[in-house]
Structure formats: C-alpha cells, structure tokens
C-alpha positions as CSV (number, residue, x, y, z in Angstrom):
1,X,-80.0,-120.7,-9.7
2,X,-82.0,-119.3,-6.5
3,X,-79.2,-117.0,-5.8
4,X,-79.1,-115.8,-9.5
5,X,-82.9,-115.1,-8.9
6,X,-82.5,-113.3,-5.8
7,X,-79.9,-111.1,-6.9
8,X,-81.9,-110.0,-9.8
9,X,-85.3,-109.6,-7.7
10,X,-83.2,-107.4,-5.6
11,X,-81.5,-105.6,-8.8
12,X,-84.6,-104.9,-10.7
13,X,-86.2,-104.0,-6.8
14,X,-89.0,-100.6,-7.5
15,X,-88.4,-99.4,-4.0
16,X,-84.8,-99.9,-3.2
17,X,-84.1,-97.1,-3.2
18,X,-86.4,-96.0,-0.8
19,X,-86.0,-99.1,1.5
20,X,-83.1,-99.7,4.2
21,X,-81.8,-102.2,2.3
22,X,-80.7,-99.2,-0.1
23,X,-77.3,-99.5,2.2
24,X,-76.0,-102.7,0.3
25,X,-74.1,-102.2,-2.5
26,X,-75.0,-103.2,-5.6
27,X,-71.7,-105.3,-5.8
28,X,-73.0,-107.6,-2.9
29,X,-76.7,-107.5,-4.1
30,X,-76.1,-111.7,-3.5
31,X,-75.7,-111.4,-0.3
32,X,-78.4,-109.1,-0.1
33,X,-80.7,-111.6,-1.8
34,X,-79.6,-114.6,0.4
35,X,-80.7,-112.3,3.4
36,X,-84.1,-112.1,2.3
37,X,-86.8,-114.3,1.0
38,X,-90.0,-112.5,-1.0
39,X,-93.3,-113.6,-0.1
40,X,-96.7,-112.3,-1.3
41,X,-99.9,-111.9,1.0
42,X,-103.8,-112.0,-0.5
43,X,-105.3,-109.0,0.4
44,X,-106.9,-109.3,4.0
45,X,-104.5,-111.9,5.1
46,X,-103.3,-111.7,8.8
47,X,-99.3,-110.7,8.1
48,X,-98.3,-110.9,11.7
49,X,-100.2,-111.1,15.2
50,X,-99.6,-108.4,17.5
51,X,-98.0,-110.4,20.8
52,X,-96.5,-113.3,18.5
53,X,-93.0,-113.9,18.7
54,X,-91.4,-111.5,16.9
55,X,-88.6,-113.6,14.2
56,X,-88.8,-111.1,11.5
57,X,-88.7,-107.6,9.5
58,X,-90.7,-107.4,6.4
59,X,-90.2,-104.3,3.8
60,X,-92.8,-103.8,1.2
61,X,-92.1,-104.0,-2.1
62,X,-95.6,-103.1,-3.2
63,X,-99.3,-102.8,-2.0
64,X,-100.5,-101.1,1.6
65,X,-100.5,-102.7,5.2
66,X,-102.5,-101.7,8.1
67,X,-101.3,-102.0,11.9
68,X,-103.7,-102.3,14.5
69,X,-103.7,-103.1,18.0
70,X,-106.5,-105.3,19.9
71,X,-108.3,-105.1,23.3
72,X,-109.4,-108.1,25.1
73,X,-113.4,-107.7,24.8
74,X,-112.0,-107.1,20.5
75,X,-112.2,-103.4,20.7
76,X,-109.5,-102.4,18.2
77,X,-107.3,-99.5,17.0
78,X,-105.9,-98.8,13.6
79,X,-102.2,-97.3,14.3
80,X,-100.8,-96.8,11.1
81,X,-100.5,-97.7,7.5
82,X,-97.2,-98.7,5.5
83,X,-96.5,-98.5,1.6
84,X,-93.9,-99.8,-0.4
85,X,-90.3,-98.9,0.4
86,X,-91.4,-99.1,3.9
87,X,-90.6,-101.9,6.7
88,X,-92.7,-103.2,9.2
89,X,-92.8,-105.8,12.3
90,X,-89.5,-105.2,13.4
91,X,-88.1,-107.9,15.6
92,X,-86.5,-105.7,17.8
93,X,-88.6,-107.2,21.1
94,X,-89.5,-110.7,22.0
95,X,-92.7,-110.4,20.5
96,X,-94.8,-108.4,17.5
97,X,-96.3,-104.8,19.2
98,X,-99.0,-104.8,16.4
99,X,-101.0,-107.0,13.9
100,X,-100.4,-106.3,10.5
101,X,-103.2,-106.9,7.7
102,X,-103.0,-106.6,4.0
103,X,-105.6,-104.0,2.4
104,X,-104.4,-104.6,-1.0
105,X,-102.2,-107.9,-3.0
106,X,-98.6,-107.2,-1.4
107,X,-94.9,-108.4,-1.9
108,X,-92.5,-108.0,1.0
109,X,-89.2,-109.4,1.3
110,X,-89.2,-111.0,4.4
111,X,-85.7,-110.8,6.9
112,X,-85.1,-113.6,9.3
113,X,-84.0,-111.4,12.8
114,X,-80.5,-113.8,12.7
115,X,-80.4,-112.9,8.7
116,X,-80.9,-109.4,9.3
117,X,-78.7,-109.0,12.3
118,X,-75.2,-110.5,9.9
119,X,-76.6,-108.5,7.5
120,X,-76.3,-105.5,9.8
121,X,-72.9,-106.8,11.4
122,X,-71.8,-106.5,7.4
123,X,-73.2,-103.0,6.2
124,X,-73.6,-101.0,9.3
125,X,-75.9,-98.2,7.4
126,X,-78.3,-100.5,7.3
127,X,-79.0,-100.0,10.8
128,X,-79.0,-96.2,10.0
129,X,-81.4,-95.8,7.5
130,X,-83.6,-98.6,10.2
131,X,-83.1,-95.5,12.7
132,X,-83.9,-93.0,10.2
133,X,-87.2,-95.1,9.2
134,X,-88.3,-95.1,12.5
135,X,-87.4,-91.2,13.6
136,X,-90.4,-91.2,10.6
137,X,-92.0,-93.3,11.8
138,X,-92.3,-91.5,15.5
139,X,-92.8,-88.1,13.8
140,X,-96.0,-89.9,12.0
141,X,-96.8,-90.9,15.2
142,X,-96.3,-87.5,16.8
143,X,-98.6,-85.8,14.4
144,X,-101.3,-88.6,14.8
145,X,-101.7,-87.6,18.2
146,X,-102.1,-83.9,17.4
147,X,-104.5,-84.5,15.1
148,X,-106.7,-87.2,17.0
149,X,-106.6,-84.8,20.3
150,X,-106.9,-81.0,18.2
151,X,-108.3,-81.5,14.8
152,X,-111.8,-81.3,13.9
153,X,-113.8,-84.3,11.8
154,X,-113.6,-82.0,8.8
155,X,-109.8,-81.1,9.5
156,X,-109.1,-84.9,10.1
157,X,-110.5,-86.1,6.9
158,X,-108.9,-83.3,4.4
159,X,-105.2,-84.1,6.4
160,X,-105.4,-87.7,6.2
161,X,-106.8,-87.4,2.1
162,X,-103.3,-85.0,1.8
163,X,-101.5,-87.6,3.8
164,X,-102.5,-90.5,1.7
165,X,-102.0,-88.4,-1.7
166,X,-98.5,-87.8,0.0
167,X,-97.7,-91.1,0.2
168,X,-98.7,-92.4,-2.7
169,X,-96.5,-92.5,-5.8
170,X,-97.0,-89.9,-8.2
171,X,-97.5,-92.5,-11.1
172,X,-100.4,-93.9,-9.4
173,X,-102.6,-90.8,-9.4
174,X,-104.2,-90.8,-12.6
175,X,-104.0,-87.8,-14.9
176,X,-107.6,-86.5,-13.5
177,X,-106.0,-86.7,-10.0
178,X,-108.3,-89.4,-9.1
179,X,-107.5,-91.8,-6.2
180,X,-108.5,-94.9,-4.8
181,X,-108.3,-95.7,-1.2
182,X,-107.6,-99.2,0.0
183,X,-109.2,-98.8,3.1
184,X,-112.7,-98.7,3.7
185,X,-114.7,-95.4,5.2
186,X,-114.9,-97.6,8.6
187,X,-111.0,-97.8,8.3
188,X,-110.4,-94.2,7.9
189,X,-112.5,-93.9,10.6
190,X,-110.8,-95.8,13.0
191,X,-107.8,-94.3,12.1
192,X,-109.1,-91.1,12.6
193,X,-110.5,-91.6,15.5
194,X,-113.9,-90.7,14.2
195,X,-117.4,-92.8,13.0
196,X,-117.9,-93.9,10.1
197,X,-121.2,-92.0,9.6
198,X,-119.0,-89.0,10.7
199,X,-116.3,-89.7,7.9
200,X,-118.8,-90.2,5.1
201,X,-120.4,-86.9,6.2
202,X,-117.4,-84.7,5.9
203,X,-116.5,-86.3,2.1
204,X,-120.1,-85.6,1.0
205,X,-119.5,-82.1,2.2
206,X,-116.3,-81.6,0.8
207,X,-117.8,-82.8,-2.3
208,X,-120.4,-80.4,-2.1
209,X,-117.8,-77.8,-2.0
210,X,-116.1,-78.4,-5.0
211,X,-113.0,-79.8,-3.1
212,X,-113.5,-83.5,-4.3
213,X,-115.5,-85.7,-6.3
214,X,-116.4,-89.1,-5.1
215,X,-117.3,-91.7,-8.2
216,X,-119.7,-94.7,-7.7
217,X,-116.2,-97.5,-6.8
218,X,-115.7,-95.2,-4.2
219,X,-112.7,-93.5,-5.7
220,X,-111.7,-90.1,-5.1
221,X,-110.5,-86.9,-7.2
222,X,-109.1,-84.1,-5.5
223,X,-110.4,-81.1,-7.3
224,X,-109.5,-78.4,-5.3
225,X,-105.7,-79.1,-3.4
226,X,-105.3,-75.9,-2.0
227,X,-108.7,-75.2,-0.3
228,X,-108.4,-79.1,0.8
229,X,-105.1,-78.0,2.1
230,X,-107.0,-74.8,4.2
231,X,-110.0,-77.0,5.2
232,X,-107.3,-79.3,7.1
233,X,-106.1,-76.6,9.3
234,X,-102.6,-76.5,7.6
C-alpha cells in the first residue's frame, strides 16, 4: 500500500518536471517512490544545520527555503533561496555547507545519500540534470557576487524583485501582478548585502515612482516592469 502511495505522490508530482528526478521514467515511478520519502517542514523550522553530517538531498515540491551560513560570534549570511522543483543540501561532502530554513509551509521529498546513490547507479541522467542544477546554481552564484560588489542599493532591490518574479510561477502572481515575499525586508537585506533601513528606502522610492505599489500585508505589485527592469541596471 505504501508503495502504491509513493508511486502516485510521485505521478501526480507539480514539479517533476522541473526536478532531477524528471530522469526516471514514468514506468519505474515505484522505484522512484521507494527512493524517496516526503516530509513537510512548518514554516521557520531548521531543515538542516550547516556542518551537520550531510546523509541527504531534499527537492522541493512546494514552498521557499533560505540558506545561510553562520560566524562564530552569530554573525550570519543569507546565500540563497530555493523554490520548488529545486534541490538542496546535497550530500556530496561529509557534512551540510549551509543551514537551510523554511520561510513558508514546505514539502520535500527527502533522498537517503545510499538511496540516491542506487538510484543514480540505475538512471544515470539523474546525475546530469544534478550537474545541470548546480551549473545554475554557480551561475546564481556568479551573478550574486556581481551584484553585491557593483550594483547600487536601488539596482540591488529592482534585480532581486525581477529575480524573485522570475522564479516564481506564473500562476502565483495574481491578475493585478501583485506579489508577496516570504522573506522579510531584514531578509532581503541580508541577501542583498544591504540594511534594512536601506531596503525599505529604495521600495518607498520606487513606489513613489510609479514602479510598484506596496499594500498594508506587505505585498508587492509591480506596476511598471520595464522601468523596474532600467532602474536595476539591466
């Protein structure tokens, strides 16, 4: 019966097709499911600790993770954000780089590394779309740096509110193009590289301009796209 519901979790799966695990055949979706076991984090639950052994890959099936890293005096830096389709903690180290957090509810299938590594041995793409993932990763990564070390605050803050729009399904931007961010100002900042004061600043401004509207939960409507797109630098 377990199996039954694993192979249907993984048939009826909204990301699939976006995930590595899109290199399985449907025809062995049960081995697939036996791989795998879905778990669901609260929103601000501690996924993984950065420097904990690293025993598994998770890949979102829905809601947004943050990744941060951690100084000893607590001093810490946000170094990413992952959405659904996307993996995260891989175990291919001894122990977890980052700490992952919840921002929203989330569902992610969670792969033992022995699971994942049969897996692998079975349906070799898997390890290719993995590589492919992670090229994305690194090219994220690459264009953080530019922007933390070139951009200005108001650059910063109009790329990041493309980025996010970017990432986020197209189903989940209502009608009147309005938003809502899962992470607070303070977040953005960190990410950013910026204060918060700083961040707040730049959205009242941009609001001023006609670029955005800000409503009283903190959501946010792009109004303008393509002078957004100009004020980031693009």
């Amino acid at each position: 019966m377990q199996l039954m519901e694993a192979y249907a979790a993984c048939m009826a799966c909204p990301v699939r097709s976006n995930s590595f695990c899109d290199a399985v055949p449907m025809s062995d979706l049960d081995s697939l499911g036996k791989a795998r076991r879905l778990i669901r984090f609260n929103r601000r639950q501690t996924i993984v600790c950065e420097g904990a052994p690293a025993t598994a890959l998770f890949s979102i099936v829905s809601g947004v993770v943050k990744l941060y890293r951690s100084l000893a005096d607590g001093r810490t830096q946000i170094t990413g954000f992952r959405f659904p389709g996307e993996f995260f903690a891989a175990p291919h180290s001894g122990r977890y780089t980052t700490t992952v957090e919840a921002l929203t509810s989330v569902e992610a299938c969670c792969f033992p590394r022995s699971r994942l590594n049969r897996l692998s041995q079975r349906f070799p793409e898997i390890q290719t779309n993995l590589i492919e993932m992670n090229h994305q990763h690194l090219a994220a990564a690459e264009n953080q740096i530019f922007l933390l070390g070139r951009k200005t605050a108001r650059e910063k803050v109009a790329s990041f509110l493309l980025w996010y729009r970017e990432k986020l399904d197209q189903e989940k931007i209502s009608e009147d193009r309005r938003m809502s961010l899962p992470m607070t100002r303070t977040e953005v900042a960190d990410f950013l590289g910026l204060t918060t004061e700083t961040v707040s600043r730049v959205l009242t401004g941009l609001a001023r301009e006609k670029m955005l509207a800000i409503d009283k939960s903190h959501s946010i409507t792009l109004l303008d796209v393509a002078s957004l797109r100009r004020a980031s630098g693009l």
